[in-house]
C-alpha positions in Angstrom: -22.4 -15.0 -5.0 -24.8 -12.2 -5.3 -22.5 -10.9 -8.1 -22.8 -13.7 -10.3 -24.8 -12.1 -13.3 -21.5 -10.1 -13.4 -19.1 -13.1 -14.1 -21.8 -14.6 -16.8 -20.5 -13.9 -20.4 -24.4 -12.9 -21.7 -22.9 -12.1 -25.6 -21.1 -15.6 -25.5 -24.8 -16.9 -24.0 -26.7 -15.3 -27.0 -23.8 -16.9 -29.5 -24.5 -20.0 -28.5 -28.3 -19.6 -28.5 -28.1 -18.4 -32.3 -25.7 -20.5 -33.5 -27.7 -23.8 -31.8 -31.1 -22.5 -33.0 -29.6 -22.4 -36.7 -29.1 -26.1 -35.9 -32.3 -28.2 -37.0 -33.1 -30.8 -34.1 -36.6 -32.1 -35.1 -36.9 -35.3 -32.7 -37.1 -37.5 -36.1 -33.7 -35.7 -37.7 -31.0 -37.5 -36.8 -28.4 -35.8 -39.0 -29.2 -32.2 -37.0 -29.0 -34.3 -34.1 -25.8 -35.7 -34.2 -24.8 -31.9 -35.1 -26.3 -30.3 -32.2 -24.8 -33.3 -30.1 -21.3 -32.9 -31.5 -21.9 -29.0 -30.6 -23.0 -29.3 -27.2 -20.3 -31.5 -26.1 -17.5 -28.9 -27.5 -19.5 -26.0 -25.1 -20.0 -28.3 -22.3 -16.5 -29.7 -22.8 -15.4 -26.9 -20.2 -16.2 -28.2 -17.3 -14.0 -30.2 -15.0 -16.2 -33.7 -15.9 -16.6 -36.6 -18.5 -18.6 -36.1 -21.8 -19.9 -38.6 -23.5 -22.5 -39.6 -25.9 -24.9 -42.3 -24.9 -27.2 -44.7 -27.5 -30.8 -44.0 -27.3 -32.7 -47.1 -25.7 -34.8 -49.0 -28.4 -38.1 -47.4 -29.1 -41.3 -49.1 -31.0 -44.0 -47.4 -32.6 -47.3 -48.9 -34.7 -47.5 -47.9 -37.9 -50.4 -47.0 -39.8 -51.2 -50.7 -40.8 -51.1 -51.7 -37.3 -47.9 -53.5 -37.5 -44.5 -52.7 -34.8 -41.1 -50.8 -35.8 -38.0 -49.6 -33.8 -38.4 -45.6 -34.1 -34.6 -44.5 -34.3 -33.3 -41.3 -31.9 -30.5 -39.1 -31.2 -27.6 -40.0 -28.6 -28.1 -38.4 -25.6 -25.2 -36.0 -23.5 -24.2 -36.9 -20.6 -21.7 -34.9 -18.4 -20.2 -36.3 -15.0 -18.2 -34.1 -12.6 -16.8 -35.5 -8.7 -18.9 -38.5 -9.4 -17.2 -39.6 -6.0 -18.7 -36.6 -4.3 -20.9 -37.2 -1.0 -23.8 -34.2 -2.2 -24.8 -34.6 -5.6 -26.8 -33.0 -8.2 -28.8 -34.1 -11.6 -28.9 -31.4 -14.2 -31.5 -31.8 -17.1 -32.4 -30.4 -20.8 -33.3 -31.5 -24.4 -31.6 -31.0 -27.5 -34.8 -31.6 -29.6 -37.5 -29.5 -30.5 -41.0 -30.1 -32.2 -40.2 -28.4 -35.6 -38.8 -31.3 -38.0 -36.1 -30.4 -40.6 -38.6 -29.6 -43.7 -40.8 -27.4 -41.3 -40.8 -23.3 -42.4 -39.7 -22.4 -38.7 -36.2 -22.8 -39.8 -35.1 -18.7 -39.3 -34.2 -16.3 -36.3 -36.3 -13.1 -36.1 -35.3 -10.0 -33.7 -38.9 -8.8 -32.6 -37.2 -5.8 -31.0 -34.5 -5.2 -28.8 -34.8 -7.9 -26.2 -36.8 -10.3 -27.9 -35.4 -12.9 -30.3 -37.4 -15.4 -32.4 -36.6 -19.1 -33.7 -36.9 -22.1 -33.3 -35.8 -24.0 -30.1 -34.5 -20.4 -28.8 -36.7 -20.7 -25.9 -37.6 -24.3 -25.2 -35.0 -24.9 -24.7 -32.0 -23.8 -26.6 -31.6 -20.8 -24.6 -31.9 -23.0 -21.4 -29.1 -25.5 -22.1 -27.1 -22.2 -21.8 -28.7 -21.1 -19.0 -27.5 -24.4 -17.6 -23.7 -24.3 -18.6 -23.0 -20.7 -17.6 -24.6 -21.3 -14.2 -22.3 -24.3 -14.1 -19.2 -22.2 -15.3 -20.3 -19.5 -12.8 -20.2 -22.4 -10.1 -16.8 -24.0 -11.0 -15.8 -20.6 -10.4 -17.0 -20.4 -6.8 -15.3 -21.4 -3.7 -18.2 -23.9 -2.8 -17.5 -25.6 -6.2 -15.6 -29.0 -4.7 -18.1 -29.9 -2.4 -21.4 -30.9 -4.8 -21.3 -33.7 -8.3 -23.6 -33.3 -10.7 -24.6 -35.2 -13.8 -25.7 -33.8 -16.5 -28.3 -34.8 -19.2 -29.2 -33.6 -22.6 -31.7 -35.7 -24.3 -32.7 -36.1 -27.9 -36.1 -37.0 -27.3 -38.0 -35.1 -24.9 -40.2 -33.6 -27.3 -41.9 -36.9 -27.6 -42.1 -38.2 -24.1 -38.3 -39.6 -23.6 -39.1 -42.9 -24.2 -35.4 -43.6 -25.5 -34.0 -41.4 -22.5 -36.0 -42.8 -19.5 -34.7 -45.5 -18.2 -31.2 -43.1 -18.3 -33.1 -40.2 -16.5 -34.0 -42.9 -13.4 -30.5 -44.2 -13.6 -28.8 -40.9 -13.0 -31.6 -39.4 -11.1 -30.8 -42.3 -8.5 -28.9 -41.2 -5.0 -29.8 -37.1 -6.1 -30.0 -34.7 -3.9 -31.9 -32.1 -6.1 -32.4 -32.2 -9.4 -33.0 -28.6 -11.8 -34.4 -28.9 -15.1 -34.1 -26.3 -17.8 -37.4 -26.1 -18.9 -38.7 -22.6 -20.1 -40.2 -20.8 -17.1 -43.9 -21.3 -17.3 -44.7 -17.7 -17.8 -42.4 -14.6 -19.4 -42.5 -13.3 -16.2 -40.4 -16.0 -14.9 -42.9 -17.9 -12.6 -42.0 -21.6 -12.4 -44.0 -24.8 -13.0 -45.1 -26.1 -9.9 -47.0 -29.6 -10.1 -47.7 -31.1 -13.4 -50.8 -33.5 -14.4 -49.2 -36.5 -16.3 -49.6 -37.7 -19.5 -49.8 -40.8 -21.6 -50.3 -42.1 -25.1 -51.8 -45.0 -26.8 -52.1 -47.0 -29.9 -55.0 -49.1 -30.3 -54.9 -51.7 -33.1 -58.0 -53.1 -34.9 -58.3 -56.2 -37.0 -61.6 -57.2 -38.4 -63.0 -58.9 -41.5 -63.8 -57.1 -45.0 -66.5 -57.8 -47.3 -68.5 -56.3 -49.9 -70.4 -53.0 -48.9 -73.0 -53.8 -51.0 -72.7 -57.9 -51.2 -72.4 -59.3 -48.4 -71.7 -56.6 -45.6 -72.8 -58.5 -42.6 -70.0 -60.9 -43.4 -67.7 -58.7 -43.0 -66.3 -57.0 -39.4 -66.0 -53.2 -39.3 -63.0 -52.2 -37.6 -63.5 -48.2 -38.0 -67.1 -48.8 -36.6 -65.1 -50.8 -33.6 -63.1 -47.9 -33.3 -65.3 -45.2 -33.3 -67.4 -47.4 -30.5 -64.1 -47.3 -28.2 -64.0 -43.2 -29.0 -67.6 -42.8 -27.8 -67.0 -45.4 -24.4 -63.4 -44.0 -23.8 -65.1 -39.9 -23.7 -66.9 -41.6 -20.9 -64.4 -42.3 -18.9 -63.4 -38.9 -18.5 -62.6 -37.3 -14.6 -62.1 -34.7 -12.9 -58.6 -36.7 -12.4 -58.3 -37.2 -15.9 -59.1 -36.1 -19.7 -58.9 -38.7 -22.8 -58.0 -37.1 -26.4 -58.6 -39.1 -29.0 -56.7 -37.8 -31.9 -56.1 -40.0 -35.1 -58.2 -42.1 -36.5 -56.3 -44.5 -39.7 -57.1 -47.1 -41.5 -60.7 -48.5 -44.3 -60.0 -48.4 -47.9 -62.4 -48.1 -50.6 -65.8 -46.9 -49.8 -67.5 -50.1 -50.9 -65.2 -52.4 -48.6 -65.7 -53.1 -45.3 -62.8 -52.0 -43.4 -61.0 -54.7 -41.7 -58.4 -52.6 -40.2 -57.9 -49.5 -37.9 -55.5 -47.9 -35.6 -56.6 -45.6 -32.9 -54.6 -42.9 -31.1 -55.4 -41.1 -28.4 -53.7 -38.8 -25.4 -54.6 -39.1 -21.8 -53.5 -36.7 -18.8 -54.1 -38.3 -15.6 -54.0 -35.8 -12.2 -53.0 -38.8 -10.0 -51.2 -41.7 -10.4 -54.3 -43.6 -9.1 -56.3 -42.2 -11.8 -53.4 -43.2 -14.7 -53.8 -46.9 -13.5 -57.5 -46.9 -12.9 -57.7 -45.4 -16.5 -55.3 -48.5 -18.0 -57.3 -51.0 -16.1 -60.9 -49.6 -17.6 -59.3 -49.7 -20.7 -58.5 -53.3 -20.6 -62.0 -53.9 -19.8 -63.2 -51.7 -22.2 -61.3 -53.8 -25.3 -63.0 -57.3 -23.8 -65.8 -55.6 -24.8 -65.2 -54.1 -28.3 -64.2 -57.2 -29.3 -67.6 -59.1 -28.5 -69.5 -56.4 -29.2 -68.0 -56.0 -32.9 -66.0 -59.7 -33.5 -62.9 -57.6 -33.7 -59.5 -58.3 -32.4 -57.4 -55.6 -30.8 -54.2 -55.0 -29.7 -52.9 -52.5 -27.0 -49.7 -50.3 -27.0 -48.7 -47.7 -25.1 -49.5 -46.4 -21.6 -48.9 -43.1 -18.8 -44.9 -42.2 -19.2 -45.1 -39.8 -17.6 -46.7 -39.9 -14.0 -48.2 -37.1 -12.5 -45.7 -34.4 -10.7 -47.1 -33.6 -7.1 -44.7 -31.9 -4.9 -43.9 -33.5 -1.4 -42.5 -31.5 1.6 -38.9 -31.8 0.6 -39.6 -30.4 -3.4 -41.0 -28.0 -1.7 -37.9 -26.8 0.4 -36.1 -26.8 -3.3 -38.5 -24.3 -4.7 -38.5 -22.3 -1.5 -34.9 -22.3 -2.0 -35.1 -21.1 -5.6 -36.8 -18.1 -4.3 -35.1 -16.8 -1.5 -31.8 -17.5 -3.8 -33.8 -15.3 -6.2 -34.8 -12.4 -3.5 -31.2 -12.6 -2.9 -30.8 -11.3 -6.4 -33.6 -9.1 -6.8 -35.7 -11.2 -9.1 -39.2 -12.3 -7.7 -39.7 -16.2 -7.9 -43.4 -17.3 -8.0 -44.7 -20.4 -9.5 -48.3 -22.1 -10.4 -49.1 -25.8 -11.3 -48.9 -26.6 -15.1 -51.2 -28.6 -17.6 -48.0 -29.6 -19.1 -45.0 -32.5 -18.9 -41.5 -32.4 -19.6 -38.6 -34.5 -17.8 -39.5 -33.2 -14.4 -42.3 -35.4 -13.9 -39.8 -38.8 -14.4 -37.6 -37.2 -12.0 -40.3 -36.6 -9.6 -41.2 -40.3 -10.0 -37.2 -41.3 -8.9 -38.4 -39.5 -5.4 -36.2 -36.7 -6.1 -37.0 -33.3 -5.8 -37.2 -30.7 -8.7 -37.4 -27.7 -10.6 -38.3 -28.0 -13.7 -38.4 -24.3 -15.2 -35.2 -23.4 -14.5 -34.6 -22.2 -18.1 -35.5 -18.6 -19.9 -38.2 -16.4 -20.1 -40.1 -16.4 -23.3 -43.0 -17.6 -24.9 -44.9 -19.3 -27.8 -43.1 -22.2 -27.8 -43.8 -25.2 -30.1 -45.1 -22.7 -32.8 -43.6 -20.0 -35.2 -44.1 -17.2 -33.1 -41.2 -18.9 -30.1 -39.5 -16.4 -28.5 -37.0 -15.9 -25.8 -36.3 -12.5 -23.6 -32.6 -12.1 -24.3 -31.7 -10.8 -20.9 -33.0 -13.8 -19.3 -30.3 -15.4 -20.2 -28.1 -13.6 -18.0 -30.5 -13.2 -15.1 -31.7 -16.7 -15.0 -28.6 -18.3 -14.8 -27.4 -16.0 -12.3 -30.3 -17.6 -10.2 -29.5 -21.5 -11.0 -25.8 -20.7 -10.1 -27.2 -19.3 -6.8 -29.1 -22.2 -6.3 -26.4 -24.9 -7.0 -23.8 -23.1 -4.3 -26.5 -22.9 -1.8 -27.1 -26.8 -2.4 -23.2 -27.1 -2.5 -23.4 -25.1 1.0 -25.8 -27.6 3.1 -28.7 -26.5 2.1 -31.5 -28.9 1.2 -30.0 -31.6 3.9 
């Protein structure tokens, strides 16, 4: 199929790029959403599968005061072709994007040429058609009846997939490859390789006010707590693993005692080993805030995404992605990534993947996003490439 970029509709690509971008799909608004869900299960309604729209799994969040809600999200998309098919394939992207629906990124910009800017064009926009033409491009194929896939488009990748994950494993499960539509890690094209992992955490802090000027040592400082767990949690910090504390809420007037704080804070383990040894210190760590300040705390939150390393047989699939890309004169390289996206749950099923399958551009998550236009074409070229060799043996 080394002609494939020549059956590949690249102004029908770009149309559906624009007309998706103009879509607002902030994780939080559910009204674009629901839009841009509606939308992508017209487009994707061309394949020869099922399309439906699955209910997020219920998320909860800690408020500023400490206390538990259910965060709402998008449905999710999810597209099932020869489900009774002995070789099958999972097929990832994400509807959402990190600019919310009263952000100014709302607007599409040609740079020049070959370079379009706006929001979601690149990450990952742009990459959910990569997916679809590479599919269509497939169907087309003589290799086409002998792979499945599923497909998934989440609505809440952006912030870690907590009401998609337990779908990812589900349809991850039994896989022979997975491919993951990702923007490529560089414009160049070179793909993510391994992946640290990531977690985050909400710690809550309950102590006792008092008069500032009164009685002060009647009351328990819970920002002082806090900012004690800051200084001991910096410690921690690895070569396997860095700790962000980022937002610190709570205290009330300045002649009050604050009896209430909540703590966030980011960590990006290298290992797994390091993710749980982290978690455990942490528990520890809390045993000893509390004496130390006669606080209570309370603990939410953890690694959800484990780190991405790739075995043998990932391996294979990204050697296969670029001899599938010689074959079509593009030159595949790839180099690990700080980052996380989907790939690194999927890694975590046991199943090998690519995670950068999508366009080339750059910028993303800011205003300056852009994607190169004829990536589009050439990229899914590639991923159809890739799915007939996988429908033709390889990757046993």
């Amino acid at each position: 199929m080394n002609g494939t970029s020549g059956k590949i509709d690249s102004a029908a690509m770009l149309a559906q790029v624009q007309a998706w971008s103009a879509i607002n799909t902030g994780t939080a608004n559910l009204a674009g959403l629901a839009e841009q869900a509606r939308a992508l299960a017209e487009a994707f309604a061309v394949l020869p599968g099922t399309v439906e729209l699955v209910d997020p799994a219920p998320v909860t969040a800690i408020a500023a005061n400490g206390a538990a809600f259910e965060k709402p999200h998008g449905q999710h998309l999810v597209v099932r072709v020869r489900p009774q098919a002995n070789r099958r394939i999972l097929l990832t992207g994400h509807m959402d994007t990190v600019f919310p629906a009263d952000h100014a990124f709302q607007r599409q910009t040609w740079l020049d040429g070959e370079t379009l800017n706006g929001p979601g064009v690149a990450d990952m926009k742009g990459g959910i058609a990569v997916m679809l033409h590479a599919l269509m491009a497939f169907e087309a194929s003589a290799s086409a009846g002998a792979l499945g896939y599923d497909i998934l488009i989440n609505s809440d990748e952006e912030t870690g997939s907590l009401a998609s994950g337990a779908l990812i494993a589900e349809l991850a499960a039994g896989k022979l490859a997975a491919l993951t539509y990702e923007p490529a890690a560089l414009p160049d094209g070179t793909l993510a390789h391994e992946r640290g992992g990531t977690g985050n955490y909400s710690i809550t802090f309950t102590g006792k006010s008092a008069h500032a000027g009164r009685n002060p040592h009647e009351g328990r400082n819970a920002i002082v707590a806090a900012a004690d767990l800051i200084l001991r949690l910096k410690a921690l910090e690895t070569a396997e693993i860095t700790i962000n504390p980022a937002k610190l809420e709570g205290g009330a007037a300045n002649n009050v005692v604050p009896d209430h704080a909540v703590l966030r804070f980011n960590v990006r383990p290298k290992t797994v080993e390091a993710g749980a040894a982290f978690d455990h210190a942490l528990t520890h760590l809390l045993i000893d805030i509390q004496a130390a300040h006669e606080v209570a705390t309370h603990k939410h939150g953890g690694v959800t995404r484990p780190p991405k390393k790739v075995d043998a047989r990932a391996q294979q699939l990204f050697d296969l992605v670029r001899e599938c890309g010689a074959e079509l004169g593009q030159d595949i390289r790839w180099q690990s990534s700080g980052g996380v996206c989907d790939g690194n749950n999927i890694a975590a099923c046991g199943v090998p993947v690519v995670d950068t399958m999508g366009v080339c551009g750059g910028a993303i998550h800011s205003p300056d996003e852009y994607l190169i236009v004829p990536s589009l074409t050439t990229r899914a070229a590639l991923s159809a490439r890739v799915i007939e060799r996988l429908a033709q043996g390889a990757l046993n």
